[in-house]
C-alpha positions as CSV (number, residue, x, y, z in Angstrom):
1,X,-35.9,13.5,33.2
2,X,-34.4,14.2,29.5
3,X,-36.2,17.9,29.7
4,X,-33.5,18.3,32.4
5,X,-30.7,16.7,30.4
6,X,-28.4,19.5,30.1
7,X,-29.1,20.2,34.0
8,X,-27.9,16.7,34.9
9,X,-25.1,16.7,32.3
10,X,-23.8,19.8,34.2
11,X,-24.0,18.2,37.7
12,X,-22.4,14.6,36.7
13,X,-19.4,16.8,35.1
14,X,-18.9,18.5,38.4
15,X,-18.8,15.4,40.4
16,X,-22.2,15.9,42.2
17,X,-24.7,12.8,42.5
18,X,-28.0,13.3,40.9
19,X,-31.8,12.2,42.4
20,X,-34.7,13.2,40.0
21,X,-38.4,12.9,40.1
22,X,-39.9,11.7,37.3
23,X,-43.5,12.1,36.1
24,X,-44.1,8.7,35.0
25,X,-48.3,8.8,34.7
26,X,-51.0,12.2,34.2
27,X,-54.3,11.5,35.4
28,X,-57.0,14.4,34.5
29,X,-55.6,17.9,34.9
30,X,-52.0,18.7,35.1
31,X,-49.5,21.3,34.5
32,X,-47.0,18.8,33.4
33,X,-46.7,16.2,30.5
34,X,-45.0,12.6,31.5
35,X,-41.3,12.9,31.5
36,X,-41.1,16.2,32.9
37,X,-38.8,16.4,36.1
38,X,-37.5,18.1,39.3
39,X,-33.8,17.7,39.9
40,X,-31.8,18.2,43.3
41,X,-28.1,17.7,43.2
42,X,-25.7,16.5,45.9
43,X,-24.7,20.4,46.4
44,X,-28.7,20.8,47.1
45,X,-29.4,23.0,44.3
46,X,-32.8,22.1,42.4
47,X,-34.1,22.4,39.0
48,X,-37.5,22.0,37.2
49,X,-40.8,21.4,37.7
50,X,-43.0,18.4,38.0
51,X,-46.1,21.1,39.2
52,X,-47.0,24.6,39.5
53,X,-45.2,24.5,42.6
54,X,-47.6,22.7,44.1
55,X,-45.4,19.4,45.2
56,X,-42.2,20.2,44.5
57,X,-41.0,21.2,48.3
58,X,-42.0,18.0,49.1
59,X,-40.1,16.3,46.7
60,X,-36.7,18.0,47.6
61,X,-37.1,15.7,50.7
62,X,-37.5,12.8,48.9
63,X,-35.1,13.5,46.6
64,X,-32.4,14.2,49.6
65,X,-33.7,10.6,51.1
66,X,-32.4,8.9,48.3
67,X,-29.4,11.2,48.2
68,X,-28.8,9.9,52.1
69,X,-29.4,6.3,51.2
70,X,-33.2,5.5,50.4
71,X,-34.5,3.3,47.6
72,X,-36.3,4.7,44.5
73,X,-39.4,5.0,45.0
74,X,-43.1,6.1,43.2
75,X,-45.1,8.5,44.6
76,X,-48.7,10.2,43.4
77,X,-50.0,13.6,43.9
78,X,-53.8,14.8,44.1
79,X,-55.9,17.0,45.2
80,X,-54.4,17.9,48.7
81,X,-56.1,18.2,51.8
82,X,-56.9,21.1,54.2
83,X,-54.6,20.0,56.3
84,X,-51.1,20.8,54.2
85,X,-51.0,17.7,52.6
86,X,-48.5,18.0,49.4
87,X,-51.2,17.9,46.4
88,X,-52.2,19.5,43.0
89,X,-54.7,22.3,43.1
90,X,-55.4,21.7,39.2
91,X,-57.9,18.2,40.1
92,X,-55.5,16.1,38.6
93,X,-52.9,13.1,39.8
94,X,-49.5,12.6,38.7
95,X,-47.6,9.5,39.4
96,X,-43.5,10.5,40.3
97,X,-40.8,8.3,40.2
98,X,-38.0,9.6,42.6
99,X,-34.5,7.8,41.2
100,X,-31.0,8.4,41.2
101,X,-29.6,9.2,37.8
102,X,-26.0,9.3,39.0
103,X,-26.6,5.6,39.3
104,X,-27.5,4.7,35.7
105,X,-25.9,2.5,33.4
106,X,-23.5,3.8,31.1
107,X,-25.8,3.2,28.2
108,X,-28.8,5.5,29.7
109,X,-26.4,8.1,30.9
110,X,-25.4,8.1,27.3
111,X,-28.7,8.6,26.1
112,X,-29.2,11.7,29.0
113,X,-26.2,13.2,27.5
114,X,-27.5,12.7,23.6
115,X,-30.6,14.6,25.1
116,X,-28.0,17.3,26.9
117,X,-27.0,18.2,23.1
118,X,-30.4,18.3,21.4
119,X,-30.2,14.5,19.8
120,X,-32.8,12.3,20.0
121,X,-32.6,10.0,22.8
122,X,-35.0,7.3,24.2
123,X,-34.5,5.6,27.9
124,X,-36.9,3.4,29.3
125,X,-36.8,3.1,33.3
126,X,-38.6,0.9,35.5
127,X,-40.0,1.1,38.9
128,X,-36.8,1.1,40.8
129,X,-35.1,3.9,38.4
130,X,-33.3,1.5,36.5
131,X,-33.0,1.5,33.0
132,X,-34.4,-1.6,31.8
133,X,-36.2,-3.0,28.5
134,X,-39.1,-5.4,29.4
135,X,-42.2,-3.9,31.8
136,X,-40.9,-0.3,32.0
137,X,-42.3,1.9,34.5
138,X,-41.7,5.1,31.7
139,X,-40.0,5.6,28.4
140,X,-38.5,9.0,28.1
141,X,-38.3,10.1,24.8
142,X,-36.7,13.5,23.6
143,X,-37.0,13.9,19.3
144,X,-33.8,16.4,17.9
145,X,-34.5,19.9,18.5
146,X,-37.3,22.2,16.9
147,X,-34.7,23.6,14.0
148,X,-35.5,27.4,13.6
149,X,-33.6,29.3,10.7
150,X,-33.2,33.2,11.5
151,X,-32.6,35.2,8.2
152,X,-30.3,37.8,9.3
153,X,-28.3,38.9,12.1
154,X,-29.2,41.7,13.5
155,X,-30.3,42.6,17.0
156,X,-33.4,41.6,17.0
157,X,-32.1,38.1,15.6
158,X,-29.6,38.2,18.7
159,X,-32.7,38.2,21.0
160,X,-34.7,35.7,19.6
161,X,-31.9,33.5,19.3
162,X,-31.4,33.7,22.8
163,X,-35.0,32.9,23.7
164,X,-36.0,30.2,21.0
165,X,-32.7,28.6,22.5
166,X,-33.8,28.4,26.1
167,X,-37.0,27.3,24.6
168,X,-35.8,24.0,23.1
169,X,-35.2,25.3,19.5
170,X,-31.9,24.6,17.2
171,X,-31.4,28.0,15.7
172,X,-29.4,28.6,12.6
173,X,-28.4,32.0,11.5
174,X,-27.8,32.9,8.4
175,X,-26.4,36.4,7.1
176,X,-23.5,37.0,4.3
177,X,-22.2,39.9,6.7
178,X,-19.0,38.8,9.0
179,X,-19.3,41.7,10.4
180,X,-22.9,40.5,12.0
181,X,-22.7,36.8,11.5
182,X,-20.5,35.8,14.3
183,X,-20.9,33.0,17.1
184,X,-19.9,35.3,19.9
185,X,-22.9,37.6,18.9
186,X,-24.8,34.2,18.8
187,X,-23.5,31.9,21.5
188,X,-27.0,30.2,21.8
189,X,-27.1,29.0,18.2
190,X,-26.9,26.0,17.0
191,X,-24.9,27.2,14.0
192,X,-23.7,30.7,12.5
193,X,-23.5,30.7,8.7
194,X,-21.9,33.4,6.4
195,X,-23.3,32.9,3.3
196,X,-26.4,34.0,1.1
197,X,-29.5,32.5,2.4
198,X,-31.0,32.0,-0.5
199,X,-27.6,30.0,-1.8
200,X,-27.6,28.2,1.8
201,X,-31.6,26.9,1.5
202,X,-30.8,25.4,-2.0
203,X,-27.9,23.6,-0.6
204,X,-30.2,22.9,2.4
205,X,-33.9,21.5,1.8
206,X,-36.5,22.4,4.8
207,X,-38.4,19.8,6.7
208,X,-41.8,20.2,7.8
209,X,-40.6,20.8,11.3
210,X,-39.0,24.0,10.0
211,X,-39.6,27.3,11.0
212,X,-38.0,30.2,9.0
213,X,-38.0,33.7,10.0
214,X,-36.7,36.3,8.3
215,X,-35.3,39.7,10.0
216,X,-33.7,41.6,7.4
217,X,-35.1,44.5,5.2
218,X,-32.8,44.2,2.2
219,X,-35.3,43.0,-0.6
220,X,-31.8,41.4,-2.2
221,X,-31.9,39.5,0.6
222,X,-35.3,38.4,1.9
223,X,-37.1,38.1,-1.1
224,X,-35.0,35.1,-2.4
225,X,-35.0,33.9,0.7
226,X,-38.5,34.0,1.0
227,X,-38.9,32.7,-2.1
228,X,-37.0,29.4,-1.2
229,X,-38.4,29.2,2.0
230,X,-42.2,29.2,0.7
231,X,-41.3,26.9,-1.6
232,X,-40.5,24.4,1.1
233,X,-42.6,22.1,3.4
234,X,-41.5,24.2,6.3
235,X,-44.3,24.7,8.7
236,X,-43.7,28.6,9.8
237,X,-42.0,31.2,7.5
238,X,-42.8,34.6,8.7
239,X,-41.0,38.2,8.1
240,X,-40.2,41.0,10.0
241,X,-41.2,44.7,8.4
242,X,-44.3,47.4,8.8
243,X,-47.5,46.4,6.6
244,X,-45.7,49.1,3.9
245,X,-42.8,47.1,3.3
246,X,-45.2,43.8,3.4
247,X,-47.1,45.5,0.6
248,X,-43.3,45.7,-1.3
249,X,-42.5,42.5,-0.2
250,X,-45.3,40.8,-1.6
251,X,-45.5,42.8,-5.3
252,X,-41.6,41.7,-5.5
253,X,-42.4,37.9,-4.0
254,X,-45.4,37.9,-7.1
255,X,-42.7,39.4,-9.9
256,X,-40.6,36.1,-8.9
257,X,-43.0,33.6,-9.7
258,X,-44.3,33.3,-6.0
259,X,-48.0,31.8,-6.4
260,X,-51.3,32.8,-4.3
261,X,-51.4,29.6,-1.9
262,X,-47.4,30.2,-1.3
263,X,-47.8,33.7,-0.3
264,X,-50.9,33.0,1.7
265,X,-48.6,30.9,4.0
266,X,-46.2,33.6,4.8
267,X,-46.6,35.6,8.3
268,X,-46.1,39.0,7.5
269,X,-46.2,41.2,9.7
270,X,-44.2,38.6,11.6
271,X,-45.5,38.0,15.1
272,X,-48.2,37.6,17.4
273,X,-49.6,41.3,19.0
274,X,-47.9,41.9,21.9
275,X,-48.3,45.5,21.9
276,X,-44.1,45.3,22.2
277,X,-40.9,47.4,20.7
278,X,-37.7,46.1,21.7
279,X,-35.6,43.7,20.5
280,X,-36.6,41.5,23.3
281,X,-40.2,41.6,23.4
282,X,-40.5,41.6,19.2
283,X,-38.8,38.0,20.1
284,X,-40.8,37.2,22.9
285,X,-44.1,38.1,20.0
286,X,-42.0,36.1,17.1
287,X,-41.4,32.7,19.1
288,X,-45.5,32.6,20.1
289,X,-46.4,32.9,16.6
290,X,-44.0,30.1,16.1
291,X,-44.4,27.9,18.9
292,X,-48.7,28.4,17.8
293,X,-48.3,27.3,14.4
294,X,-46.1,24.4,15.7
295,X,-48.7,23.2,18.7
296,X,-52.0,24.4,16.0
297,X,-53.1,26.3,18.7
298,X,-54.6,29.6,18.7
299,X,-53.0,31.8,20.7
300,X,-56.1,33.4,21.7
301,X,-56.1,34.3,25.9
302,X,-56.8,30.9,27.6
303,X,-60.0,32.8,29.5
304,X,-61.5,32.6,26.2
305,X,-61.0,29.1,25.4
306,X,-63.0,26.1,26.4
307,X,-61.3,22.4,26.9
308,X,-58.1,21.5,28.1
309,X,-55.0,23.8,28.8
310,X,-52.6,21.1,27.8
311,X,-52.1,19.5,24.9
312,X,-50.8,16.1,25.2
């Protein structure tokens, strides 16, 4: 249900009632993880998934039953029948939990509304969709959001920004321009900065759950950046730029002290091959490589892999 936070939020503010079904157990194959969940509000307009596609029609129903007055209720999904029964076409079984959230507590809407705003939040729900603490049927848990820091502010930064965004990321952009660095040119980040980089990351120390991507082609800029950033624990730091001005980049990163095992860490040319050119698809290409690194996958096409499709 917390994947769907902001969804809910939105509803709740406008007065509507909420129902959502819940994923509360996986068994074998499935396209969703535990806590993912399909949301129908009291205007009858639905959002996310629980499947593929494969059950959701027949939870709108359920989800309008307890709208009309029905109890919460679980429900499980497998393999359907050839007779139109609602069922996964994957071979797995998911247990769903069908609950009003317009009927929580005060306390658990608080913690769907700390999720809303990329905070950490943990609710623990039992059978009857009521948030409880002893024998709960789930416990949601959503951590703070994947921080991402864009190095310059550019158009191509505009575009991933938007997608890492939508993607659950907490994107800071930093550029010394005003000109560029402006929160209407970036009304999906989490925060706009006008300064140096490089002064900003001293002031700021990186996490291992960084990722740092740098977008600019001013060596005055991105080396010391760079510099900083591989330096850090952060688990992704990549650069835009052709394999010439990696080659630069890399003689000027050695002349300031960067060491063989930092620069061996850095993504340059930045991005997975997509074959793409605009803006929009050099984000789409940026945010794989990221979201790879962060899962350790390999991002190699999934018909030529072995094993399972989702990592739990």
């Amino acid at each position: 249900m917390l994947d769907q936070a902001a969804e809910i939020c939105r509803r709740l503010d406008a007065g509507q009632r909420v129902v959502a079904a819940t994923v509360v157990r996986v068994e074998g194959s499935a396209p969703r993880a535990v806590g993912s969940s399909f949301v129908v509000g009291s205007d009858g307009t639905v959002a996310g998934s629980v499947s593929g596609g494969c059950v959701e029609a027949d939870l709108v129903e359920r989800c309008r039953g307890v709208l009309d007055g029905a109890p919460a209720h679980v429900t499980s999904y497998g393999v359907g029948d050839d007779l139109g029964e609602p069922g996964l076409t994957c071979g797995g079984t998911i247990t769903v939990l069908v609950h009003e959230v317009s009927a929580l507590t005060d306390g658990a809407l608080h913690q769907v509304r700390r999720a809303a705003e990329g905070l950490d939040a943990c609710l623990a729900l039992d059978a009857h969709g009521r948030a409880c603490t002893d024998d709960p049927a789930v416990v949601l848990r959503t951590p703070v959001a994947h921080p991402l820091l864009v190095v310059g502010a550019g158009e191509h930064a505009v575009a991933l920004t938007r997608l890492a965004a939508t993607c659950g990321f907490a994107v800071t952009v930093l550029d010394q321009r005003p000109l560029f660095a402006t929160k209407e040119r970036f009304v999906d980040a989490y925060a706009v900065v006008r300064d140096w980089p490089d002064r900003w990351l001293a002031a700021h120390p990186l996490t291992a759950e960084h990722a740092v991507v740098v977008l600019t082609h001013d060596a005055r800029v991105d080396v010391p950046a760079l510099t900083a950033a591989l330096a850090s624990p952060a688990r992704y730091v990549g650069a835009m730029g052709s394999r010439a001005t990696h080659a630069r980049r890399v003689e000027a990163l050695r002349a300031a002290g960067v060491g063989a095992d930092a620069l061996a860490r850095l993504r340059s040319p930045i991005g997975l091959d997509l074959g793409g050119t605009t803006p929009q698809e050099l984000a789409l290409s940026v945010l794989a490589e990221v979201v790879t690194a962060r899962n350790g996958a390999t991002g190699l096409p999934l018909s030529t892999t072995t094993g399972p499709l989702h990592r739990r």
